[in-house]
C-alpha positions as CSV (number, residue, x, y, z in Angstrom):
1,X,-31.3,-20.1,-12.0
2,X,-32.8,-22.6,-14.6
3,X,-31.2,-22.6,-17.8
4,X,-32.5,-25.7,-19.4
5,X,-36.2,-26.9,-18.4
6,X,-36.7,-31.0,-19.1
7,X,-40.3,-31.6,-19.6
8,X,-41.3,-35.3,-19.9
9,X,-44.7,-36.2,-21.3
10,X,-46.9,-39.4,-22.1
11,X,-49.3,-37.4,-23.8
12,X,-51.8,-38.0,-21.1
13,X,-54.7,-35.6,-19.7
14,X,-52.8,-36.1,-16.4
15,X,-49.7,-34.5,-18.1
16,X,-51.4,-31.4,-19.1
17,X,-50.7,-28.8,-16.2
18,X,-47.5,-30.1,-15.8
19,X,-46.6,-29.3,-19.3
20,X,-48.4,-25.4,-19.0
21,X,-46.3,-25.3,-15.6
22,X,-42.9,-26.4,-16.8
23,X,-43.5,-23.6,-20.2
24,X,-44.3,-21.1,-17.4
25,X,-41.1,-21.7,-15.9
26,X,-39.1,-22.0,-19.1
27,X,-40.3,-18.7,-19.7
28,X,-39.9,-16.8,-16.6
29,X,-36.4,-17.6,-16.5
30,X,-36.0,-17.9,-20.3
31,X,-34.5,-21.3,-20.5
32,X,-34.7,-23.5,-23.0
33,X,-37.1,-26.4,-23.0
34,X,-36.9,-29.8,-23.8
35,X,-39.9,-32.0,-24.1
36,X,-39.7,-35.7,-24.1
37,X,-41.2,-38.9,-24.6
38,X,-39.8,-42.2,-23.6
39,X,-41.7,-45.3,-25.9
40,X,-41.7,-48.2,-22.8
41,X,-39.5,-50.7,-24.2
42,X,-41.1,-53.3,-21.9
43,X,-44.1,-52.4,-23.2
44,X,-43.0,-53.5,-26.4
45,X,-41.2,-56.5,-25.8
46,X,-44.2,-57.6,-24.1
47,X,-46.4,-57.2,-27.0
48,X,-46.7,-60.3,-29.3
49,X,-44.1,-60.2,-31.7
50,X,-46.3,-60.5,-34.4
51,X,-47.3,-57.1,-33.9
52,X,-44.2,-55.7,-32.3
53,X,-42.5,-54.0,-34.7
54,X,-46.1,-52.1,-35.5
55,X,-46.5,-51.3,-31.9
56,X,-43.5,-49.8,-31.1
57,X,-44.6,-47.5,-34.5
58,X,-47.6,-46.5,-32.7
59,X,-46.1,-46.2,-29.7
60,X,-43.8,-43.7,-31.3
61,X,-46.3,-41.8,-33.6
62,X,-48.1,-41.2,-30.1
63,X,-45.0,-39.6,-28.7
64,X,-44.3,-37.4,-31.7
65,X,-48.0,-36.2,-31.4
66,X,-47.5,-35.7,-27.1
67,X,-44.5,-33.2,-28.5
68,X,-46.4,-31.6,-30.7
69,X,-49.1,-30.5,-27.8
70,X,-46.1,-29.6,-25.9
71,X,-44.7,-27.3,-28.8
72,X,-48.3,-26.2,-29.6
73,X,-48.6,-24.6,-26.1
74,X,-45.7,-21.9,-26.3
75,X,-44.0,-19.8,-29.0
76,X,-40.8,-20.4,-27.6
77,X,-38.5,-23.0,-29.5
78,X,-38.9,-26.6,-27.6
79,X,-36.1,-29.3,-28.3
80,X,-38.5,-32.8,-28.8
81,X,-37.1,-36.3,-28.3
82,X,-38.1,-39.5,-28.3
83,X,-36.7,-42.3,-26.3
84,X,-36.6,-45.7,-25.9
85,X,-36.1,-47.8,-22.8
86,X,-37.3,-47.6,-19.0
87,X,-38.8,-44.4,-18.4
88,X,-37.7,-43.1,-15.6
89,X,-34.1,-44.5,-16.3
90,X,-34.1,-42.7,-19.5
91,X,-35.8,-39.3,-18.1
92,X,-32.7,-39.4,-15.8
93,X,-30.5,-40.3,-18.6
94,X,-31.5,-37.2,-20.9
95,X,-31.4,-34.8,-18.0
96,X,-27.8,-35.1,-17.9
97,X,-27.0,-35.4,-21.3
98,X,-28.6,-31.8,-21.8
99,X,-27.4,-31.1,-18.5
100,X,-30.9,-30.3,-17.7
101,X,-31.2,-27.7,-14.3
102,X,-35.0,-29.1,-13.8
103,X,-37.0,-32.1,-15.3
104,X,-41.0,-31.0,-15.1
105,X,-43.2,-34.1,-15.4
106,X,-46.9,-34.9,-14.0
107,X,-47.8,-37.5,-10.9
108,X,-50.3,-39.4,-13.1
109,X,-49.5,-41.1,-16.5
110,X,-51.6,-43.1,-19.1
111,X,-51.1,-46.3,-16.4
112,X,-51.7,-43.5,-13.1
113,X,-55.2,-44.0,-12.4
114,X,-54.9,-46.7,-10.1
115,X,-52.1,-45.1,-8.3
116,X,-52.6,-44.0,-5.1
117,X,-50.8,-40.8,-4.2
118,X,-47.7,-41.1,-7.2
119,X,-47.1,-42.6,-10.8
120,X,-44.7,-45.4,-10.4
121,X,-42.1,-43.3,-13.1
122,X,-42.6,-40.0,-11.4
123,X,-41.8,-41.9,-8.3
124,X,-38.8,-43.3,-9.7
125,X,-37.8,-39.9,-10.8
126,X,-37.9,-38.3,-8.2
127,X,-35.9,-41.0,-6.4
128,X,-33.1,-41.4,-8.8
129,X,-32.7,-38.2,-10.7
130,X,-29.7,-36.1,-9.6
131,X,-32.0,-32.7,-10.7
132,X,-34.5,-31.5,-9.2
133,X,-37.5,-33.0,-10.4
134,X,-40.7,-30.4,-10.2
135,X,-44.0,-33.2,-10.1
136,X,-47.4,-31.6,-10.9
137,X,-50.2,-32.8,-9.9
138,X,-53.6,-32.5,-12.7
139,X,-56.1,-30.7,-10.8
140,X,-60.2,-31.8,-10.8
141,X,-62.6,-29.5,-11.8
142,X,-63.5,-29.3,-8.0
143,X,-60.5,-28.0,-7.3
């Protein structure tokens, strides 16, 4: 049924189940997964371009170390990329190019707090992504 498992990260605490959720499904259907991070290039471009070019490095070093807690949290062999561009756009974008049968990601991101029900890319996602798109949700401790 799933083949090829597309897990998309920002490294965030809000991430985490989705990440342990997505390797559980990898697993049970022994797919192969692919764990992603996607830099926000208008995060970038609207840094000062004084400090662009060290941003986006930053931005980047984060993403390799979100992969690594992805790879960190299974022994099976996970595919890691790093993006650049929208998010959502290029979640979508990488599904098909791996001709991905599910992209895993969570509801919340590093900007999420403030949102009320969905994080704006997960939104988009869902919306625009011809996969199905499996949103997790981080749980409270009350729950």
């Amino acid at each position: 049924m799933f083949d090829t498992v597309v897990i998309a990260t920002d490294g965030s605490e809000s991430v985490r189940r989705a990440v342990t959720v997505g390797l559980d499904l990898a697993e049970r259907f022994e797919a192969t997964v692919h764990a992603l991070y996607v830099v926000d290039a208008s995060e970038v471009e609207s840094s000062p371009e004084s400090v662009r070019d060290e941003f986006r490095a930053a931005l980047e070093e984060s993403g390799e170390e979100a992969l690594e807690t992805v790879t960190a949290e299974t022994d099976a062999e996970v595919v890691t990329a790093v993006r650049e561009g929208r998010p959502a756009a290029e979640i979508c974008e990488y599904t098909r190019e791996v001709d991905a049968d599910l992209v895993a990601t969570g509801t919340r991101g590093r900007h999420g707090e403030n949102r009320f029900l969905i994080g704006s890319v997960a939104e988009r996602v869902v919306r625009t992504c011809d996969r199905p798109v499996l949103t997790v949700r981080q749980l409270q401790e009350r729950d």
